[in-house]
C-alpha angles and dihedrals in degrees: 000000000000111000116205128198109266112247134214106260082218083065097047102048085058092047085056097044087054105052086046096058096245101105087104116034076055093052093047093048084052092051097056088046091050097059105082088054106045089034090042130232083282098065092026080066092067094030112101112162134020124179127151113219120171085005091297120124113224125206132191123208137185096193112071092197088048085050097046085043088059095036083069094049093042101123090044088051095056093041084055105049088045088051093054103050082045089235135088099245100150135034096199147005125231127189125206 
């Protein structure tokens, strides 16, 4: 009888969801729900539409001077989102 070491389920799920292809789908849906938290309810308000598409987050706003304020913040946003779901899922952020 071969014995084998016991494993995190945590680490096996991942090791499933890769293999099947859907790491990062999962990781993409956890960053748009990530950003009212990480942006804050403030920011959330003028926000209507997220998606990621080629590893890029995109935000759309309905305030310019909102949108001209997080061009600026841009690469802290993104270090911050992929902070938060603990994965480098996007390499920028774009707002519309």
């Amino acid at each position: 009888m071969i014995k084998n070491k016991p494993k995190q389920i945590g680490d096996l799920l991942m090791q499933f969801l890769r293999s099947e292809g859907l790491e990062t789908p999962l990781l993409e849906h956890r960053i748009v729900n990530a950003w009212p938290t990480v942006m804050g309810e403030g920011v959330s308000r003028y926000t209507t539409d997220l998606y990621v598409k080629n590893s890029v987050l995109w935000v759309k706003l309905k305030s310019p001077a909102l949108k001209q304020n997080l061009m600026m913040m841009h690469s802290e946003i993104t270090r911050r989102l992929n902070a938060h779901v603990q994965s480098q899922v996007i390499s920028d952020v774009h707002f519309l």
